[in-house]
C-alpha positions as CSV (number, residue, x, y, z in Angstrom):
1,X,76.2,94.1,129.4
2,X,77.8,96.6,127.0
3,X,79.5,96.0,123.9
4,X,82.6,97.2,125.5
5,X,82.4,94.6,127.9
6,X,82.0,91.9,126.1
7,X,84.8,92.5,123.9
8,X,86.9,92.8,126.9
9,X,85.7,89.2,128.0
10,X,85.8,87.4,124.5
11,X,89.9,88.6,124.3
12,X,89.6,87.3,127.5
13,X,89.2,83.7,126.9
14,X,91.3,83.6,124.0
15,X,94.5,81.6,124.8
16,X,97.0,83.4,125.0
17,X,100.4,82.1,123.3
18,X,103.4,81.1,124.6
19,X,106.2,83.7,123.9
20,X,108.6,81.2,124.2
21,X,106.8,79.0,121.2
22,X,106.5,82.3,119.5
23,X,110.4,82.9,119.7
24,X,111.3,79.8,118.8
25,X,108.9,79.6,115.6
26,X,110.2,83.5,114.8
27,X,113.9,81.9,115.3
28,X,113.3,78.8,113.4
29,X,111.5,80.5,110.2
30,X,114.5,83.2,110.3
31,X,116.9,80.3,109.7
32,X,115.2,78.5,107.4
33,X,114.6,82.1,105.4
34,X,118.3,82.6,105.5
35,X,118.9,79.4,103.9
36,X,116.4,79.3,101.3
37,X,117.4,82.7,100.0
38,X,121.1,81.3,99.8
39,X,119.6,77.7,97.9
40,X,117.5,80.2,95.5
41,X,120.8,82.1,94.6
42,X,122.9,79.2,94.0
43,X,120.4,77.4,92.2
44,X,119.3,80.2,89.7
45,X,123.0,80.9,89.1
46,X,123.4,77.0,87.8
47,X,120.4,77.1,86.0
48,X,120.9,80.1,83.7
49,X,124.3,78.5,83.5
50,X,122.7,75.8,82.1
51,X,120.0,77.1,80.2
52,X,122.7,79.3,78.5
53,X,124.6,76.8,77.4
54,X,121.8,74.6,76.3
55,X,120.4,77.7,74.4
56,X,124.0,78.2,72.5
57,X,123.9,73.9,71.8
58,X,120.4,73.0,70.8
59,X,118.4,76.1,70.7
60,X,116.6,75.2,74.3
61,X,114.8,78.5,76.1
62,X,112.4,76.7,77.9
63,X,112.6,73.6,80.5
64,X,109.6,72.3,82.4
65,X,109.7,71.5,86.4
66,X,108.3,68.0,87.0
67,X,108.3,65.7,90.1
68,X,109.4,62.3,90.7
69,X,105.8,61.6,90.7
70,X,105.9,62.6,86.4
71,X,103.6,65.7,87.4
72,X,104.8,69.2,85.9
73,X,104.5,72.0,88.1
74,X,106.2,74.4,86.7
75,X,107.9,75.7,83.3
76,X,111.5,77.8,83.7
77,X,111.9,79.9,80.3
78,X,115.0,81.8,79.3
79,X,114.7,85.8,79.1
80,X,117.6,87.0,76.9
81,X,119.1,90.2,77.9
82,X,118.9,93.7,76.1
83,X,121.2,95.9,74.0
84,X,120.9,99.3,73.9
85,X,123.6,102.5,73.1
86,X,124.6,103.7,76.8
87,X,126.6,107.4,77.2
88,X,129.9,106.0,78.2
89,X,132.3,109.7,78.1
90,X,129.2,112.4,78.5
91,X,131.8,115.1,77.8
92,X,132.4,113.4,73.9
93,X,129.3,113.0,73.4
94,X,128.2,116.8,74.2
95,X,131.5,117.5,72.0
96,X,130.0,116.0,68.9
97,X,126.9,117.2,69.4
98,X,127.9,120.7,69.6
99,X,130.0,120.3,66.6
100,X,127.0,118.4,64.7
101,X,125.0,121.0,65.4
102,X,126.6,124.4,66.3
103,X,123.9,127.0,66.0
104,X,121.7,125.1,68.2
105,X,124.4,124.3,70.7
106,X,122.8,126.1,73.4
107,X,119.5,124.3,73.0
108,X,120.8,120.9,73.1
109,X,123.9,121.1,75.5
110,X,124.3,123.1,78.3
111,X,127.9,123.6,80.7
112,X,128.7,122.8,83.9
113,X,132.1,122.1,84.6
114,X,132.2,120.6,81.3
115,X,129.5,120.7,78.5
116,X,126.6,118.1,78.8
117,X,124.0,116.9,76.5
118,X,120.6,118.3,77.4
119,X,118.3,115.0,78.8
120,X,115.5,115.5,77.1
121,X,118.2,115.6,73.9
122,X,120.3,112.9,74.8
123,X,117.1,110.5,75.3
124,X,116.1,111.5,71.6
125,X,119.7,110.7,69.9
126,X,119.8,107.5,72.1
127,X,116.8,106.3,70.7
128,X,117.3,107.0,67.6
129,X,120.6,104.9,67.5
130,X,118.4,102.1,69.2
131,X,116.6,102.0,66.1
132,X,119.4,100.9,64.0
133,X,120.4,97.0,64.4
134,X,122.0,96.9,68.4
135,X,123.5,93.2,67.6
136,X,127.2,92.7,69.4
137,X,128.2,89.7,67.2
138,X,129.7,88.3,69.8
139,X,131.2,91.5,70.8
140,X,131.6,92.6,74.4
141,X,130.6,96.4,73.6
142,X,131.0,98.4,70.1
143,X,131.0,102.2,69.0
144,X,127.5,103.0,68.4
145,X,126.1,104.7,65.1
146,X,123.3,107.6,64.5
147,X,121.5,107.4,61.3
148,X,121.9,110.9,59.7
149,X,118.3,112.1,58.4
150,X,120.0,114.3,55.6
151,X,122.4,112.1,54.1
152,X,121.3,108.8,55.2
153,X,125.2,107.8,56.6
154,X,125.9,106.2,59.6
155,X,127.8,108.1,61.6
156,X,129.9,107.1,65.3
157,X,129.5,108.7,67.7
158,X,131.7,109.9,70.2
159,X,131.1,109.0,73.9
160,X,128.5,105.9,73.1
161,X,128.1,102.4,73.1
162,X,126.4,99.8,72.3
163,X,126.2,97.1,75.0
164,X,124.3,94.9,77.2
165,X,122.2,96.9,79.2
166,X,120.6,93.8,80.8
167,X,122.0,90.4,81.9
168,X,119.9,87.2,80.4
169,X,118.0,85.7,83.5
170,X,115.0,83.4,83.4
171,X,111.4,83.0,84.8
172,X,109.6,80.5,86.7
173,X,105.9,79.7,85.7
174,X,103.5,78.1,88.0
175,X,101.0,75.8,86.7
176,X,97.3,75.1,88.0
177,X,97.9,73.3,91.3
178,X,101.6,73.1,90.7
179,X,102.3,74.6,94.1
180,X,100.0,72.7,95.9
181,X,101.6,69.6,94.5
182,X,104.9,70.7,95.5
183,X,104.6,71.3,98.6
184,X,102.6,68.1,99.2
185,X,106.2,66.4,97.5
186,X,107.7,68.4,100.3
187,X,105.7,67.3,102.9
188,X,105.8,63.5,102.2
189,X,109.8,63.4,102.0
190,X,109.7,62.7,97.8
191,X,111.9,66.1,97.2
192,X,114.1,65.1,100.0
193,X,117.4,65.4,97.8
194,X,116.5,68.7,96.5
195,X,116.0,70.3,100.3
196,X,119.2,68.7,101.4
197,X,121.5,71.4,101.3
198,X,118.7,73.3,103.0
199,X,118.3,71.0,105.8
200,X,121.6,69.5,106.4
201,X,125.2,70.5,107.7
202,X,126.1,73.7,110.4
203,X,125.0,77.1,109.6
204,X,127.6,79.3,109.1
């Protein structure tokens, strides 16, 4: 017999699944994907509520995931956002640095419609303003400052500022069998309380 034909009667005797099994699985695990992703959402949104606040109260960036059972499965840790100088008015900012530098105003700007900053110029003045301290204190945005390399003075800059150019979120660590663990919690009914949102009441 060739190998041809036996390949043809080994698929053969395979049992062959019911599409109507299939569509209901595929329909189920659609559902239950829809609602997960909505749980997830809500539930990250509380906890960086909370960890926030807990962070401003008591210094807390870092909250460990345990089951009713005592085990720890997981650790959640706070990730604070960034800060960084962000072009706000490009058309100000290629102003001043025209004016800062006017005999190399071709090299570093260029026009369009209006005059821009040059990228590769722009991402070198940027940086250079990330350098200095980017702290808001408690400030929603502020004008940003370039250290001057000839006279050491700070100077504002036109068209820049310095704000958060990343929201704080958090992470979720797994630890060794932690996952395993959980979903055995899952299995057995002890997270119950924590799935019944997923679980319960009409989709809508």
């Amino acid at each position: 017999m060739s190998t041809t034909t036996e390949t043809h009667d080994q698929a053969a005797e395979q049992p062959v699944e019911s599409l109507r099994d299939l569509a209901v699985e595929e329909a189920a695990l659609d559902l239950l994907a829809a609602r997960v992703a909505a749980a997830k959402k809500k539930v990250r949104a509380r906890m960086q509520t909370a960890l926030d606040r807990a962070a401003k109260r008591d210094g807390v960036e870092r909250v460990t995931a345990e089951l009713p059972t005592g085990q720890t499965v997981a650790t959640i840790s706070l990730r604070k956002g960034t800060v960084g100088p962000v072009v706000t008015d490009p058309e100000a900012f290629a102003r001043w640095v025209a004016a800062r530098w006017p005999e190399q105003r071709q090299e570093f700007t260029e026009t369009r419609v209006v005059r821009t900053v040059k990228e590769w110029r722009a991402a070198e003045l940027v940086a250079e303003m990330a350098a200095l301290d980017l702290s808001l204190d408690g400030k929603g945005t502020r004008p940003a400052l370039w250290p001057d390399p000839d006279t050491g003075e700070l100077v504002e800059v036109p068209g820049v500022l310095i704000k958060a150019t990343s929201a704080r979120t958090h992470s979720l660590t797994w630890r060794k069998d932690g996952k395993e663990a959980t979903a055995e919690a899952w299995r057995t009914g002890t997270l119950a309380r924590q799935f019944a949102e997923i679980t319960a009441g009409p989709e809508k």
